[in-house]
N, C-alpha and C positions, 0 to 999 in steps of 0.2 A: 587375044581374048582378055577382055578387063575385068568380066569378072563370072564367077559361078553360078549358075541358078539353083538357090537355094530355096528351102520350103518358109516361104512369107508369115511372115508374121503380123493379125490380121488388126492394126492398130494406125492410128491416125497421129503422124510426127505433125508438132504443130512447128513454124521457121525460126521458133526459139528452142527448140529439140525439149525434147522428155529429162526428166528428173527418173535417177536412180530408182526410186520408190514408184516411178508410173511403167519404169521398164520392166520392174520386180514381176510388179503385177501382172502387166501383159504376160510377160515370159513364164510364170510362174516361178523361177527361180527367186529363191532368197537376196536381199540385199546385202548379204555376205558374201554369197557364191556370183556377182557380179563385181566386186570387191578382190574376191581370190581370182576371179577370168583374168580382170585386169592386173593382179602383182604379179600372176607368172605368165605373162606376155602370152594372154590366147587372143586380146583382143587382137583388131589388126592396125588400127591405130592408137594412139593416147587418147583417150575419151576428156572432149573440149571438156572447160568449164568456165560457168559463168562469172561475172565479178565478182560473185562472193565465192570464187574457191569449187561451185556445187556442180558436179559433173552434170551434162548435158546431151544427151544422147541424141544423134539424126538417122534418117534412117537407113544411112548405110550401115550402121553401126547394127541396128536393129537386125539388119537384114543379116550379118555375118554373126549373131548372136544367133538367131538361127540356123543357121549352119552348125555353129556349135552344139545346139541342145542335140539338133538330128545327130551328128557325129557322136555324141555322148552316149545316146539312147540305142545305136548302134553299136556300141561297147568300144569305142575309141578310147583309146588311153589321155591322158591329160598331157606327155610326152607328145607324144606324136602329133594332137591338135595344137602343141605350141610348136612344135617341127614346119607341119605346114603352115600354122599362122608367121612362121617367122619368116619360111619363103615364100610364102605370099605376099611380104614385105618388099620384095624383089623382082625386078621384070627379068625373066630369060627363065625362070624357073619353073616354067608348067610341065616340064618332063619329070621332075624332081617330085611336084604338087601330085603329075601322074601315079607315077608308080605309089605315093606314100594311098593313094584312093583307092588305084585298084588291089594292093594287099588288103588293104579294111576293107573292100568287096567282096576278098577270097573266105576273109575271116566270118563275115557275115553271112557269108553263103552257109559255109562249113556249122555257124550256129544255128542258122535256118536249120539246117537239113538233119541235125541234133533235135531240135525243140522240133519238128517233124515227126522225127521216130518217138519220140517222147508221147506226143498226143495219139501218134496210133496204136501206143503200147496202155494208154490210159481210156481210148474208146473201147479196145479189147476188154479193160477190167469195168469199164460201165457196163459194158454189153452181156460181161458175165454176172453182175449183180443184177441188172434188169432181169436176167432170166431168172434168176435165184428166187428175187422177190414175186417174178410171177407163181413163179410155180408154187410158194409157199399163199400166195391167195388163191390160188384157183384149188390147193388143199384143202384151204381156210372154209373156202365156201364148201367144198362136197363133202366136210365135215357137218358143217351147218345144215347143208338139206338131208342128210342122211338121222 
């Protein structure tokens, strides 16, 4: 397995790759928070750069940045996605890659099913204001016709 199917990120690498600022964009991340990916080792390579120094991004890169944002937005710690990115560095290691997945799976499940009860605890207090307010207009009016 070479590599993960990750959620694409929907941008056109031209074979000179992307500049920091066009990846910002895409990704919507800051050109800081692509700056801090890269000093504590989430990317999964050195991000090239061109003769003047200017980082250059292709779309592999793109494509594990993604990885990133989903893993982030799923409440991955910044630990753990340099954990995996580090053994993602390494071939023999997808049992390692495994298991660090399927806990952030458990975790996420476990958030799910928190922010679950959460919204059925908040349709309940809609459902009880919806009544409240009906019934103070349907007062409203058989004040008004009387």
């Amino acid at each position: 397995m070479d590599e993960i199917v990750l959620p694409p990120l929907d941008v056109e690498v031209p074979p000179e790759g992307l500049t920091i600022g066009e990846v910002a964009r895409a990704t919507g991340l800051a050109v800081s928070t692509l700056r801090f990916y890269e000093r504590r080792g989430l990317m999964l390579d050195p991000t090239p750069r061109d003769g003047g120094g200017r980082r250059r991004y292709d779309a592999s890169d793109l494509a594990w940045i993604g990885g990133l944002l989903m893993l982030r937005a799923t409440g991955m710690p910044v630990a753990e996605m340099r954990a995996l990115a580090e053994l993602s560095r390494r071939a023999g290691t997808e049992g390692d890659r495994l298991d660090i997945l399927e806990a952030h799976r458990e975790q996420v499940l476990a958030e799910l099913a928190r922010t679950q009860r959460h919204l059925a605890a908040l349709d309940t207090k809609i459902e009880a204001y919806r009544q409240v307010v009906a019934l103070r207009e349907i007062t409203a009016r058989e004040k008004e016709d009387s």
